[in-house]
C-alpha positions as CSV (number, residue, x, y, z in Angstrom):
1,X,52.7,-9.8,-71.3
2,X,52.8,-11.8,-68.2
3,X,50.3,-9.4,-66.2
4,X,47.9,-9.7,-69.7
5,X,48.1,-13.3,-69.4
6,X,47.0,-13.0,-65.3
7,X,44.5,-10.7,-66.5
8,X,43.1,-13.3,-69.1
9,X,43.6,-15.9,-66.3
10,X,41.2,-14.3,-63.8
11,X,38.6,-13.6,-65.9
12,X,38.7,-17.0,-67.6
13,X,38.4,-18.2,-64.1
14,X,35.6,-15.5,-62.6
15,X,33.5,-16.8,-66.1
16,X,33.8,-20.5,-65.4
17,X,32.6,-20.0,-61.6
18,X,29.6,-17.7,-62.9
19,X,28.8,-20.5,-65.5
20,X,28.9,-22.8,-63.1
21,X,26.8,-21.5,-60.6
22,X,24.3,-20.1,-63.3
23,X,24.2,-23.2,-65.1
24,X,24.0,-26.0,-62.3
25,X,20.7,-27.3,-63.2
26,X,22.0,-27.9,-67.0
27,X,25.8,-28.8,-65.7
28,X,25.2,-31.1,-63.3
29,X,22.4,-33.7,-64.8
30,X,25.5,-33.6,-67.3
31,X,27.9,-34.5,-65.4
32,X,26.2,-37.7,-64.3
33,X,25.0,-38.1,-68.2
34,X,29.0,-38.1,-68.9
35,X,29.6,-40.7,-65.8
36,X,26.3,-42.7,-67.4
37,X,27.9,-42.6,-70.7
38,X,31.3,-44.3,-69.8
39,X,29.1,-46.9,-68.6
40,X,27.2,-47.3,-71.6
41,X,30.5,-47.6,-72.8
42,X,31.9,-50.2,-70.8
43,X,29.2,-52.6,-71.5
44,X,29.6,-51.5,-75.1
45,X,33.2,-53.1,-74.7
46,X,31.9,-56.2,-72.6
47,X,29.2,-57.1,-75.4
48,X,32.7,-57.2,-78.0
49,X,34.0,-59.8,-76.1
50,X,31.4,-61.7,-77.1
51,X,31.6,-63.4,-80.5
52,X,27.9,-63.1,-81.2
53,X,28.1,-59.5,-80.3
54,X,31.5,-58.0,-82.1
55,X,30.7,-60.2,-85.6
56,X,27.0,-59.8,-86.0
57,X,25.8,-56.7,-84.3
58,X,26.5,-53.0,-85.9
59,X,27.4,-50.7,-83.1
60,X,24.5,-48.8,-82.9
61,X,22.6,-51.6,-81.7
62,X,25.0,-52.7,-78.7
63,X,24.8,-49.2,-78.2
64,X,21.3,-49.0,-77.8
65,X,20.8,-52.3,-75.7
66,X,23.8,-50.8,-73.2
67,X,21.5,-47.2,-73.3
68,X,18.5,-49.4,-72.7
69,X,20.2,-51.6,-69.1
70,X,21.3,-48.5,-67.9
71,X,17.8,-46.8,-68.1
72,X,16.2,-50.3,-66.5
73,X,18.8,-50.3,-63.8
74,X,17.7,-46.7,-63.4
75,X,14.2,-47.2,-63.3
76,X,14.4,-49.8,-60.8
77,X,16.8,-47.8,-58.3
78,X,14.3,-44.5,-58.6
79,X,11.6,-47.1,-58.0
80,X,13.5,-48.8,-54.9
81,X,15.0,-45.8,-53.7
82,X,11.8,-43.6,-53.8
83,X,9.5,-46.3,-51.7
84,X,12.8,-45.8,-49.1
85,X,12.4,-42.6,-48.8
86,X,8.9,-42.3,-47.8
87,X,9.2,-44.9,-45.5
88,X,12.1,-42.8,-43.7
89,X,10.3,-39.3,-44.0
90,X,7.2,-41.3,-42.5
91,X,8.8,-43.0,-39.7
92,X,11.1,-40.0,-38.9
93,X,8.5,-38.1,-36.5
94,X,8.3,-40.9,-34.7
95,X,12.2,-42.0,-33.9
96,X,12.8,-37.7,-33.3
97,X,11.3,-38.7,-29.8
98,X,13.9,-40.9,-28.9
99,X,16.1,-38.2,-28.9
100,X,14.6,-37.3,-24.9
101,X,14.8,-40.9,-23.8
102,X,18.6,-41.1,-25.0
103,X,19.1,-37.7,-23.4
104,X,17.8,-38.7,-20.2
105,X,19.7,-41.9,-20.1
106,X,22.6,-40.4,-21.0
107,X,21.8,-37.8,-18.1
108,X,20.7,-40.5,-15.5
109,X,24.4,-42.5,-16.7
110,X,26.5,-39.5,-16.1
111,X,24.6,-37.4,-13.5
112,X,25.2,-34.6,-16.0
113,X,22.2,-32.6,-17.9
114,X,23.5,-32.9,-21.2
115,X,21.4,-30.1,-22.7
116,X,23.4,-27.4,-20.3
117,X,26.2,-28.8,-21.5
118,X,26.3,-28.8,-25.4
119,X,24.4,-25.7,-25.2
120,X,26.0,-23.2,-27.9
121,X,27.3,-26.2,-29.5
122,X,23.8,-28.0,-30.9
123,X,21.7,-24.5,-31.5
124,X,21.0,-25.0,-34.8
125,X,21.8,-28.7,-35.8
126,X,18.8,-30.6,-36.7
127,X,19.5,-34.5,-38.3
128,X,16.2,-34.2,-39.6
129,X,16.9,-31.5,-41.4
130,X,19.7,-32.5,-42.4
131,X,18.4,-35.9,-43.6
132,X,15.2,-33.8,-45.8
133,X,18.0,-32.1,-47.4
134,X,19.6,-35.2,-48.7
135,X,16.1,-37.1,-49.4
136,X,15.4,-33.7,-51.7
137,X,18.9,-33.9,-53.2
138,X,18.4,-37.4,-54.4
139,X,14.5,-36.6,-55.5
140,X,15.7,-33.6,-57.3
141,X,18.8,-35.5,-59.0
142,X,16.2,-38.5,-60.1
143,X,13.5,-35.3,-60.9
144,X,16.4,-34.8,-63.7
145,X,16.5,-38.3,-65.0
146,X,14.9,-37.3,-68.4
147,X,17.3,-34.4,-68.8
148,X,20.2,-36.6,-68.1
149,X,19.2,-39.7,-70.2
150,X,18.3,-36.6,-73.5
151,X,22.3,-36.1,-72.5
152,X,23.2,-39.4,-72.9
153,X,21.7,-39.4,-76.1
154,X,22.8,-36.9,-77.7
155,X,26.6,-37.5,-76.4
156,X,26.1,-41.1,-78.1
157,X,24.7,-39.9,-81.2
158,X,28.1,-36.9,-81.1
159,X,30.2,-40.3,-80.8
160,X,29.1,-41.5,-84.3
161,X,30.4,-38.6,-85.9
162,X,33.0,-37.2,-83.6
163,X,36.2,-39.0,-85.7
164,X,34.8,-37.3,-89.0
165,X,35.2,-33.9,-87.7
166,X,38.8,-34.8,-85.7
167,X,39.1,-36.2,-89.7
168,X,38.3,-32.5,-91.4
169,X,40.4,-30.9,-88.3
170,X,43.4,-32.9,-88.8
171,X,43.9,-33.8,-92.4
172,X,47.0,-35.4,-92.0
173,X,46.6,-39.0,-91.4
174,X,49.8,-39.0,-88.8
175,X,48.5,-35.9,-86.9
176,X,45.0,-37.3,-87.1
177,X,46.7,-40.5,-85.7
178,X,48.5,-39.1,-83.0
179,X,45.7,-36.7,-81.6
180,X,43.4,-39.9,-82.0
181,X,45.5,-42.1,-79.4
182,X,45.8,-39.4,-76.9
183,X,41.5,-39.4,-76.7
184,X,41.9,-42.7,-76.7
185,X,44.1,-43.0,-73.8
186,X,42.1,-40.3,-72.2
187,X,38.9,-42.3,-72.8
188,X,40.7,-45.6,-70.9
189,X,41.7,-44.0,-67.8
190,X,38.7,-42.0,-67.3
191,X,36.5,-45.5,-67.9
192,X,39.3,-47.3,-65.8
193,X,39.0,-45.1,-62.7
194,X,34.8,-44.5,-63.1
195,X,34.3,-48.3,-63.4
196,X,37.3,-49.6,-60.1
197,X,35.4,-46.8,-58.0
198,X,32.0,-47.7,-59.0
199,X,33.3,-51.3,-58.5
200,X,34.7,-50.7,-55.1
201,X,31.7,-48.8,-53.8
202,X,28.9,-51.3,-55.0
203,X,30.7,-53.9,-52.7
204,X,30.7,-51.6,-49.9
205,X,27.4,-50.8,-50.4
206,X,26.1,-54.1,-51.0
207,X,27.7,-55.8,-48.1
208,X,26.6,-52.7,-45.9
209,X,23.0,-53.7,-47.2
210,X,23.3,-57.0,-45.6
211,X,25.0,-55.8,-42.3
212,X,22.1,-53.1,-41.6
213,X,19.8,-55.4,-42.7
214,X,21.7,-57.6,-40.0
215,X,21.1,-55.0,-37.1
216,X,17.1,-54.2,-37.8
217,X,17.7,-50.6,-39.6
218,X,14.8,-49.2,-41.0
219,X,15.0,-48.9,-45.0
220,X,18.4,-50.5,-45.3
221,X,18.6,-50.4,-49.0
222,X,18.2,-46.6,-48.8
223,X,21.1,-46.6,-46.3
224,X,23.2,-48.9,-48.6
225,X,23.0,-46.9,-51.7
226,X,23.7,-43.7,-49.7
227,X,27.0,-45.4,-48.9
228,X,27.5,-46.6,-52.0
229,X,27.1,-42.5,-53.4
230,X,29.4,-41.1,-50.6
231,X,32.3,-43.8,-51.3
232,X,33.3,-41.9,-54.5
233,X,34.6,-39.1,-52.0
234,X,37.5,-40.4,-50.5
235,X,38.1,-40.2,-46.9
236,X,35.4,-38.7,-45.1
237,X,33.0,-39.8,-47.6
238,X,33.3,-43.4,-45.8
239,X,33.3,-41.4,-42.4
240,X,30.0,-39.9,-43.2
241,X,28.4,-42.8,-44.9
242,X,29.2,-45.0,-41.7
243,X,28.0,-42.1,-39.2
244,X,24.7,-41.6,-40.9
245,X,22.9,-45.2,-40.6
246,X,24.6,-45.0,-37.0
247,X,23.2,-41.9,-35.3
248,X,19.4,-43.1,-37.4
249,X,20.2,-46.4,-35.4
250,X,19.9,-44.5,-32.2
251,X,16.9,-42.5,-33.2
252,X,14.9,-45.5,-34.5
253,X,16.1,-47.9,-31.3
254,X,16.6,-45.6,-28.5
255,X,19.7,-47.0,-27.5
256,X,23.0,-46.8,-28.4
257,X,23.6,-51.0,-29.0
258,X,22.8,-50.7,-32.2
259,X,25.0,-47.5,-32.8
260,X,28.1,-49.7,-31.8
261,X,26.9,-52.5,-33.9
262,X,26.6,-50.0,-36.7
263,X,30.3,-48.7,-36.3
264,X,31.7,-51.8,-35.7
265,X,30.6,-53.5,-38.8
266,X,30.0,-51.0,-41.7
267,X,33.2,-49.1,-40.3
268,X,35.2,-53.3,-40.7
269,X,33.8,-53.0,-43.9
270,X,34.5,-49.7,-45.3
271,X,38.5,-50.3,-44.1
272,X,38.1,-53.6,-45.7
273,X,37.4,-52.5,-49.0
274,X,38.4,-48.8,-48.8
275,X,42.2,-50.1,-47.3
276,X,42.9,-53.7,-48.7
277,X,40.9,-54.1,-51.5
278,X,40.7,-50.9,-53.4
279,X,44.2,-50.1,-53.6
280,X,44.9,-53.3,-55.1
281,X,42.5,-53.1,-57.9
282,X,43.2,-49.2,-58.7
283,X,46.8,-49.2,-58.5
284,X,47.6,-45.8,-59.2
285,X,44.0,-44.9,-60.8
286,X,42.9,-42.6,-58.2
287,X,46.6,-40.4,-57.9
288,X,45.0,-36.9,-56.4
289,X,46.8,-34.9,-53.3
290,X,44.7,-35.0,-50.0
291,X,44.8,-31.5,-49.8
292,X,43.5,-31.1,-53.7
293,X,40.6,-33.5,-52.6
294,X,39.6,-31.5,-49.4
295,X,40.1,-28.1,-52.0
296,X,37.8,-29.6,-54.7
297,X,34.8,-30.9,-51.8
298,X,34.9,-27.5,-50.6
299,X,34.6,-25.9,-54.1
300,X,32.0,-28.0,-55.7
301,X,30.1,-28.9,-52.7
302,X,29.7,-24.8,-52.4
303,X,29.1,-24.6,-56.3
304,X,26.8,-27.3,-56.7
305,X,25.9,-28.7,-52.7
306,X,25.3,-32.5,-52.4
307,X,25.5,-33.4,-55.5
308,X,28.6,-31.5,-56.0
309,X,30.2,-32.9,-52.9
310,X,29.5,-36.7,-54.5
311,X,30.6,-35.7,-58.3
312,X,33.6,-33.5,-57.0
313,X,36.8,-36.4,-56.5
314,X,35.5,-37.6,-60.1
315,X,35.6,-34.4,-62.1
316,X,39.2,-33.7,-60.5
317,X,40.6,-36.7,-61.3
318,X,39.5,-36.8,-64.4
319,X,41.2,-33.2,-65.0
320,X,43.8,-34.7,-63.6
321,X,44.0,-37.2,-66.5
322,X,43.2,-34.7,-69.2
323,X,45.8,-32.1,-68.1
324,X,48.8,-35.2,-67.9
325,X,48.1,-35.0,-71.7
326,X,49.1,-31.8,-72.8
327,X,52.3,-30.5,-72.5
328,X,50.9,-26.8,-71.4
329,X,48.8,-28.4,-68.6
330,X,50.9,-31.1,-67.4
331,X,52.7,-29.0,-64.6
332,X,48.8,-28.5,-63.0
333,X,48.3,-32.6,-63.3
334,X,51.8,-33.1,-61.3
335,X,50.9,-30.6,-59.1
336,X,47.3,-32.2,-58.5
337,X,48.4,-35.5,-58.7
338,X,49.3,-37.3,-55.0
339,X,53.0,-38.1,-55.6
340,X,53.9,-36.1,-58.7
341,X,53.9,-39.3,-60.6
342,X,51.8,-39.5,-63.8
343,X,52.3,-41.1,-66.8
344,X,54.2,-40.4,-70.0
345,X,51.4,-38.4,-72.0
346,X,51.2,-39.3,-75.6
347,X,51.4,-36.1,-76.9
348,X,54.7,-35.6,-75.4
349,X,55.6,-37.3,-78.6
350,X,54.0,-34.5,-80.9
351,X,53.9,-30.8,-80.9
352,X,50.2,-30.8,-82.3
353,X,48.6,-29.2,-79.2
354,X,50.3,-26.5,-76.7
């Protein structure tokens, strides 16, 4: 029995990674359509607190004006971020000939030929190239706008009718109550960790805006939103997002001033928020093991690249918070979780799912 269930196990698992890769182009614009919808959400919930709003507005209608800011706040970053982008792929030519003149200063400092010695260890790194990769990721991820914003739709329109069919499912009122508050708790801590993050990553990237902006860095807005994409993975996504701007400083300048001025205050920044001020306002939100976190950016950023690498903390911790639920999957949650404790899941307190 227990080799059948391994058996099952593996080939549950081989299928999930084959419809995963297979189905990228479909999975991923819904992922961020799942992330877009919890916003849509949130400033469902905002609009209730006003009086106006929760007495005199059907929910469709704060629905659609929520669907109708995101898709303006969308249209203006595609806008924004597009003209960055062919400023960057214009100007890049151009600063890939400083490279020589920081070489040979760096040769004429040390008395060293810096070529000789990094040979083996540079064959094959090119920033530029990896700079087009990114600019194509985030072309190719707003190329998909459409598709995700169809997403969004249709998961909004599911919502209106979603409770009917738990209704049909469960046709006892106290199973149908019970299975109803553990989606709703579900439904809190996902919107609880998607908004504190998104929270904590704007202000990072919007005081990184003004600090670049500070320093004379070409297309700084770009630079601040790339921050503000790599903050949702923890750790070295605040590595890379400081380390980025900082070696462009040196190819647009020429010198390495600007490099330190870079490190000094994005990287003040980034501990700022990353070490004082998120912690406070997630509490325990964000309760994954550094090792699952370095696990899960090597398995989606292989499955599904850049974009995978960015969506990859997110869809883990929100496992995370769907497995504490159920009694057959809470073991995996502990596991996954940073310190083993999660909270008491609600349907430890019914025997209605296994």
């Amino acid at each position: 029995m227990n080799l059948s269930r391994l058996a099952n196990f593996f080939i549950i698992f081989i299928a999930t990674i084959v419809l995963l890769v297979g189905g990228k182009y479909l999975l991923i614009p819904f992922a961020v359509a799942f992330i877009v919808y919890v916003f849509i959400r949130e400033i469902r919930y905002l609009l209730n607190k006003i009086k106006l709003f929760r007495d005199f507005f059907p929910n469709w209608i704060k629905s659609t004006l929520s669907f109708s800011i995101i898709v303006l706040i969308f249209s203006v970053i595609i806008r924004l971020i597009s003209t960055n982008i062919q400023i960057l792929s214009g100007a890049l030519p151009a600063y890939m000939d400083n490279i020589e003149v920081i070489i040979q200063t760096i040769n004429l400092t040390f008395e060293i030929d810096l070529k000789v010695l990094l040979k083996g260890y540079t064959e094959g790194f090119d920033f530029s190239k990896i700079l087009i990769q990114i600019f194509n990721s985030i072309r190719d991820l707003f190329g998909r706008t459409l598709l995700v914003l169809i997403y969004v739709l249709f998961l909004l329109l599911e919502e209106s009718v979603f409770d009917k069919k738990l209704k049909y499912i469960y046709t006892d009122q106290g199973q149908h109550g019970r299975v109803t508050a553990i989606i709703k708790k579900i439904q809190y801590s996902i919107r609880n960790y998607i908004t504190l993050k998104t929270l904590t990553s704007f202000t990072t990237g919007f005081l990184s805006y003004f600090a670049l902006l500070f320093v004379g860095i070409e297309a700084p807005l770009f630079w601040a939103f790339l921050i503000f994409v790599l903050n949702y993975i923890p750790t070295i996504g605040s590595l890379i997002a400081t380390a980025f701007p900082a070696v462009f400083a040196v190819l647009q300048f020429g010198e390495f001033y600007p490099l330190f001025l870079v490190v000094i205050i994005v990287g003040a920044i980034q501990i700022i928020v990353g070490s004082i001020l998120e912690p406070r306002i997630m509490g325990d939100s964000f309760n994954i093991s550094p090792l699952v976190v370095i696990i899960a950016l090597s398995f989606w950023g292989t499955l599904w690249g850049i974009i995978g690498l960015v969506l990859s903390v997110p869809i883990t911790v929100i496992s995370i918070i769907i497995f504490s639920e159920f009694p057959a999957t809470r073991p995996v949650a502990i596991m996954l979780s940073e310190n083993g404790k999660i909270g008491e899941p609600q349907s430890s307190k019914s025997n209605i799912i296994h």
